[in-house]
C-alpha distance (Angstrom), angle and dihedral (degrees) to the residues before:
residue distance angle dihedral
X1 . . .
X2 3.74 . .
X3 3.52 117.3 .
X4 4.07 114.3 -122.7
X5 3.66 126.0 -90.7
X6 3.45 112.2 -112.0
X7 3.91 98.5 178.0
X8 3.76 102.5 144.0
X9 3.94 109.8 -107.9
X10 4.02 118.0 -147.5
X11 3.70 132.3 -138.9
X12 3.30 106.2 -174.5
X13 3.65 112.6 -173.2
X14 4.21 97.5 -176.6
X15 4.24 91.3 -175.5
X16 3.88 87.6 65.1
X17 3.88 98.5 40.3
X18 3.53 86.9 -120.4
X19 3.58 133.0 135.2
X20 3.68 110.3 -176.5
X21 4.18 124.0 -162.6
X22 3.67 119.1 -150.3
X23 3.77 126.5 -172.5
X24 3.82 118.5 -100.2
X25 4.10 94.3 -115.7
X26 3.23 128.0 80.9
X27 4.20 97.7 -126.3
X28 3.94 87.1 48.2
X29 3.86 93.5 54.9
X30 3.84 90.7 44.6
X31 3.90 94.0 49.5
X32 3.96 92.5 44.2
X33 4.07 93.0 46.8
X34 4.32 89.8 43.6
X35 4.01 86.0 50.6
X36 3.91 85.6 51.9
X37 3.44 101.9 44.5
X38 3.86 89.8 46.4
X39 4.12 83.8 72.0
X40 3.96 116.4 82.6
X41 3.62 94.2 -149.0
X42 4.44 91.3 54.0
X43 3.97 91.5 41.3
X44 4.39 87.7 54.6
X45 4.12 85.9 47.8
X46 3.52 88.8 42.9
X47 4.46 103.3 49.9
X48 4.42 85.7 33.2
X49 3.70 90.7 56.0
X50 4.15 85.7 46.0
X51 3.36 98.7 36.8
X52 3.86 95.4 37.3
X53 3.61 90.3 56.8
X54 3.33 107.7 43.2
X55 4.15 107.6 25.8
X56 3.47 124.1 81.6
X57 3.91 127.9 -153.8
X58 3.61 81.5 -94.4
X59 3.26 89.6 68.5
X60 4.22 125.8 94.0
X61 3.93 139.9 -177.3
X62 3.65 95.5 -138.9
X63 4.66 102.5 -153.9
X64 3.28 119.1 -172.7
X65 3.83 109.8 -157.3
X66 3.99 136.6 -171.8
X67 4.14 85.9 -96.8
X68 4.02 112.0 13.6
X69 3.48 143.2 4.0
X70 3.77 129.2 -109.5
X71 3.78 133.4 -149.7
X72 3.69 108.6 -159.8
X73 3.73 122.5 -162.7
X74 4.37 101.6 -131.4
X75 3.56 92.2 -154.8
X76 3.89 91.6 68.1
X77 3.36 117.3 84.1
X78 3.58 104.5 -170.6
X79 3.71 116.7 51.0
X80 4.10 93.8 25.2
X81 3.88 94.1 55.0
X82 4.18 83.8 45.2
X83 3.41 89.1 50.7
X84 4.11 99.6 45.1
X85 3.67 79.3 46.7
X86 3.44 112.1 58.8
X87 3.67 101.5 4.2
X88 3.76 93.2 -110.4
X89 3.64 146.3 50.6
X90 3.83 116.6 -125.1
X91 4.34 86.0 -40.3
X92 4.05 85.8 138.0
X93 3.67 92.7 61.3
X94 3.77 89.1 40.8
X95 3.64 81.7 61.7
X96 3.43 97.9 46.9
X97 3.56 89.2 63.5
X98 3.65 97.4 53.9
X99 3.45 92.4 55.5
X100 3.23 97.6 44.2
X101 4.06 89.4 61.1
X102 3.47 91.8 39.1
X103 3.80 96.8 57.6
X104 4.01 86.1 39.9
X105 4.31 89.6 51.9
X106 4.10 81.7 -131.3
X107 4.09 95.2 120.3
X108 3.28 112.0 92.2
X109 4.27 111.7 -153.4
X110 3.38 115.7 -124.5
X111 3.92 101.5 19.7
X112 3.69 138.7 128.7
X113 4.02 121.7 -73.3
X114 3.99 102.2 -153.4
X115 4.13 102.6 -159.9
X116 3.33 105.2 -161.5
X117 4.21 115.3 -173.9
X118 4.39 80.5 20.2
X119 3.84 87.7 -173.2
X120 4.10 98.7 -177.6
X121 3.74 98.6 -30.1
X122 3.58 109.4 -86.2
X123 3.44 103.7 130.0
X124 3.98 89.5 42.4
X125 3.78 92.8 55.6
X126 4.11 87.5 46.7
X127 3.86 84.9 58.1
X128 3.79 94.7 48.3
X129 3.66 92.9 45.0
X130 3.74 89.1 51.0
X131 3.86 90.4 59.7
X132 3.74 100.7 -144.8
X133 3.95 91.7 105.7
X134 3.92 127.0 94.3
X135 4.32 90.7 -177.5
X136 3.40 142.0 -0.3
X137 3.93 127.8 -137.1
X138 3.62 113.8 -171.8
X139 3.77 138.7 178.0
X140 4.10 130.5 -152.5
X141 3.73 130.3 153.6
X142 3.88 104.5 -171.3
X143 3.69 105.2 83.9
X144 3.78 90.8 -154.6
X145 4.01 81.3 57.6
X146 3.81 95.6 39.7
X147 4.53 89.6 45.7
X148 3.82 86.4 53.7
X149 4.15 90.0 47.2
X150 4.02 93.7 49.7
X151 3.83 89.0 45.3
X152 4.31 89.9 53.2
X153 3.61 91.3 50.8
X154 3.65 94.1 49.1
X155 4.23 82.4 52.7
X156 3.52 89.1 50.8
X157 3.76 114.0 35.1
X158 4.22 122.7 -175.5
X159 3.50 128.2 -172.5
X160 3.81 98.1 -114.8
X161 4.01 131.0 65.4
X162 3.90 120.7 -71.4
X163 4.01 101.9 -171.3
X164 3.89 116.8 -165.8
X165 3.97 119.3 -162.5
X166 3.57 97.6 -158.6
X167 4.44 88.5 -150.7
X168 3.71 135.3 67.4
X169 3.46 131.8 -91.0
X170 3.80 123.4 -127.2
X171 3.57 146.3 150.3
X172 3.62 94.8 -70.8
X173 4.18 135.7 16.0
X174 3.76 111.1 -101.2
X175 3.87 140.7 86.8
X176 3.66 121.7 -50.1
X177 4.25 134.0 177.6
X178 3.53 116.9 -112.1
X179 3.81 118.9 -151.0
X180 4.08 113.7 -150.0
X181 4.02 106.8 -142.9
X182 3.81 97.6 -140.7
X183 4.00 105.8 -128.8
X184 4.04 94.8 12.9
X185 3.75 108.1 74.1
X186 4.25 89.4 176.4
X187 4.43 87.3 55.2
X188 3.98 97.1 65.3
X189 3.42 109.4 131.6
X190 4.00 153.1 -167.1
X191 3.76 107.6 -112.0
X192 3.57 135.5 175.9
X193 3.77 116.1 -136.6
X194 3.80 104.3 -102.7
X195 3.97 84.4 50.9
X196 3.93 95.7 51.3
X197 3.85 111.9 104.6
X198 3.21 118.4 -132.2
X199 3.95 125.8 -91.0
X200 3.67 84.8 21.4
X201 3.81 121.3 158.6
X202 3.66 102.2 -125.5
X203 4.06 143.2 178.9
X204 3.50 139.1 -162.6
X205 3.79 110.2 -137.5
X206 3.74 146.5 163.0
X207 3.59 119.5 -77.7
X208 4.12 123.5 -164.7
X209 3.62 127.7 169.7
X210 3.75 117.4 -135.5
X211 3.72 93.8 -117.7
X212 3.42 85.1 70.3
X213 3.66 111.2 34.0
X214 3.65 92.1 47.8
X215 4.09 90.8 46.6
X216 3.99 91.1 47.1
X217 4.42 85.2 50.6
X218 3.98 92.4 47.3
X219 3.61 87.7 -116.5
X220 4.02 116.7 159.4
X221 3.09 123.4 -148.4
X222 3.91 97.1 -120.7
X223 3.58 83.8 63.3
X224 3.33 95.0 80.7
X225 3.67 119.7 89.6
X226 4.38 99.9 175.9
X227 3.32 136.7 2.8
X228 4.04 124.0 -156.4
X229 3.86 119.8 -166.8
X230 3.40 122.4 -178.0
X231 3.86 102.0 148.8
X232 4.06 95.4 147.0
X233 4.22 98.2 -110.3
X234 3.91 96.8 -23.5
X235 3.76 91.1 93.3
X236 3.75 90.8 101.8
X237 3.94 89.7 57.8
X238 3.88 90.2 37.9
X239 3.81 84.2 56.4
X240 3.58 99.4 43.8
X241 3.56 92.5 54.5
X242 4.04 91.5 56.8
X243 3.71 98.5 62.5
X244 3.92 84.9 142.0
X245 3.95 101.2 54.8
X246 3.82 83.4 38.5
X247 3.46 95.1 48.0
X248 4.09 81.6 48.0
X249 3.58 91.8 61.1
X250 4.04 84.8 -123.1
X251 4.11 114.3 174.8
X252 3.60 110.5 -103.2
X253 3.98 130.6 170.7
X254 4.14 113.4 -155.9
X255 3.48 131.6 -174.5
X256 3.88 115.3 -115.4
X257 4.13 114.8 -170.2
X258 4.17 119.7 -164.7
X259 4.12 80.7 -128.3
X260 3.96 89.0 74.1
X261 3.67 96.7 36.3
X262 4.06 91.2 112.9
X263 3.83 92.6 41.1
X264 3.65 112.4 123.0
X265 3.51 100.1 -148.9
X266 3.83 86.6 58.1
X267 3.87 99.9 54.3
X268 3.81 84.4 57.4
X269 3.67 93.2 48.7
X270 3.70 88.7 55.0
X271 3.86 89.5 50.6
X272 3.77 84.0 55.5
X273 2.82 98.0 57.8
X274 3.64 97.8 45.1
X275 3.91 88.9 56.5
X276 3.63 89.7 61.5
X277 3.37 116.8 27.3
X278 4.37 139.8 53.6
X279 3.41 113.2 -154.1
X280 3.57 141.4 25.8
X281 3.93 140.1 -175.7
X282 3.62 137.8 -159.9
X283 3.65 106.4 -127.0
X284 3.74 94.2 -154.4
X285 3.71 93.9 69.3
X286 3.67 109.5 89.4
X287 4.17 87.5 -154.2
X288 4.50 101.3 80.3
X289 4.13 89.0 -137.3
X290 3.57 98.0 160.1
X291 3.97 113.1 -153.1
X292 3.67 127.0 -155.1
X293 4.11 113.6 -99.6
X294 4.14 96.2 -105.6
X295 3.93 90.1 74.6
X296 3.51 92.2 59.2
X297 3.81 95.0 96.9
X298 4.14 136.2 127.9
X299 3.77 80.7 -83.1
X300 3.40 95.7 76.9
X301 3.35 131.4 101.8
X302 3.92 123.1 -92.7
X303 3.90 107.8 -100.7
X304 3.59 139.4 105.2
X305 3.77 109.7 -72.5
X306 4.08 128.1 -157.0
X307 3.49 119.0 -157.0
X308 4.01 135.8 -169.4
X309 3.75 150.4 167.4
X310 3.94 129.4 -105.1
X311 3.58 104.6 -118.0
């Protein structure tokens, strides 16, 4: 009987700077590759550096699930692993938030959902499974991002308006770069040109502050039941731009990131926001503890925060 060959074999996968060495026999490599595969983190690497070389934005991951269906874009490797994962992206927080409102009497039925930073749609479809929405308003500047949105609404059709804006929003209206993260499809963001890094994909698109798209669609701010932000570092601007629904005391949830924690621009969000609101809660927390609106500082942790007014 000859004895095995146990000649290392190598994988060498040169776009992750990895070189991986698996045993000769066949029963080693199978036991090494299960024992990678069993880790989240190895299985991501493993279907983006399939996926990302031989998908196209053409491509989908069509999921059926209990209450909507998902198209997911292969090539990302953030949000579409998440979402294979766990069967959602971020919906428990999303829930949070509705509860939150609910137990506060601050969300109105039947109002508008303003999705700012839309992505593909998941947090829209969340709010029109949740049935507390009468329209939907949403903004995405990618058009890879904005394709993928269309084609989930047309999965999951309601009997009341879902408007895309197909730009960003800012602090002002005008024209703005977009810089494409390369294997994150939800990190694209607005960048000036000394902050662009270099070999970046880029876009020129639209920009509008909601000020003015919401004035030009005869939209009142007491129409608005939630706003979501998650516009990667422009929620300052996004802010800024809203001095109406702020002004309003609307409920809004933002995304705050330790990486802009000494940003200017974001310590006078936060004071904003203190000026107008009185409570706020950390959405990662699984415990609703609601806290009043002075703790809401560059202090806090990173996470994505809702905020709301005593009524």
């Amino acid at each position: 009987m000859s004895e095995p060959d146990t000649t290392p074999t190598f994988v060498d996968l040169e776009r992750e700077g990895l070189t991986l060495s698996l045993p000769g026999d066949r029963k080693g490599r199978r036991a090494l590759l299960r024992e990678l595969m069993s880790d989240r983190h190895s299985r991501k690497d493993a279907l983006g550096l399939l996926f990302g070389s031989h998908m196209t934005h053409a491509t989908t991951i069509r999921c059926v699930f209990e209450d909507h269906t998902l198209h997911l874009d292969p090539r990302d490797r953030t949000i579409t692993p998440a979402v294979l994962e766990k069967g959602h992206w971020n919906r428990d927080e999303f829930e949070r938030a509705m509860n939150t409102l609910v137990h506060a009497g601050d969300l109105a039925l039947g109002g508008l959902f303003l999705d700012v930073g839309a992505n593909i749609g998941t947090q829209t479809l969340y709010a029109l499974k949740s049935f507390r929405f009468g329209r939907v308003r949403a903004y995405e500047p990618d058009p890879v991002n904005a394709d993928h949105f269309r084609l989930n609404m047309d999965e999951n059709p309601v009997d009341f308006p879902v408007v895309l804006r197909a730009c960003a929003v800012g602090r002002e209206s005008g024209r703005g770069r977009l810089v494409r993260h390369p294997t994150n499809f939800g990190a694209h963001r607005l960048m000036t040109g000394d902050d662009v890094p270099a070999n970046s994909e880029t876009h020129d698109v639209d920009v509008i502050s909601l000020d003015d798209d919401l004035a030009a669609a005869a939209i009142a701010p007491e129409d608005i039941s939630l706003m979501w932000i998650d516009v990667e570092g422009a929620e300052p601007d996004v802010i800024a731009g809203a001095s109406r629904i702020i002004t309003a005391g609307r409920p809004l949830v933002f995304e705050f990131l330790d990486r802009d924690r000494e940003r200017d621009d974001v310590a006078e969000m936060m004071a904003t926001l203190r000026s107008h609101y009185s409570y706020v809660v950390r959405l990662q927390d699984e415990g609703i503890t609601r806290s009043p609106i002075d703790t809401l500082t560059p202090a806090a942790p990173q996470g994505d925060y809702l905020v709301w007014r005593e009524l």
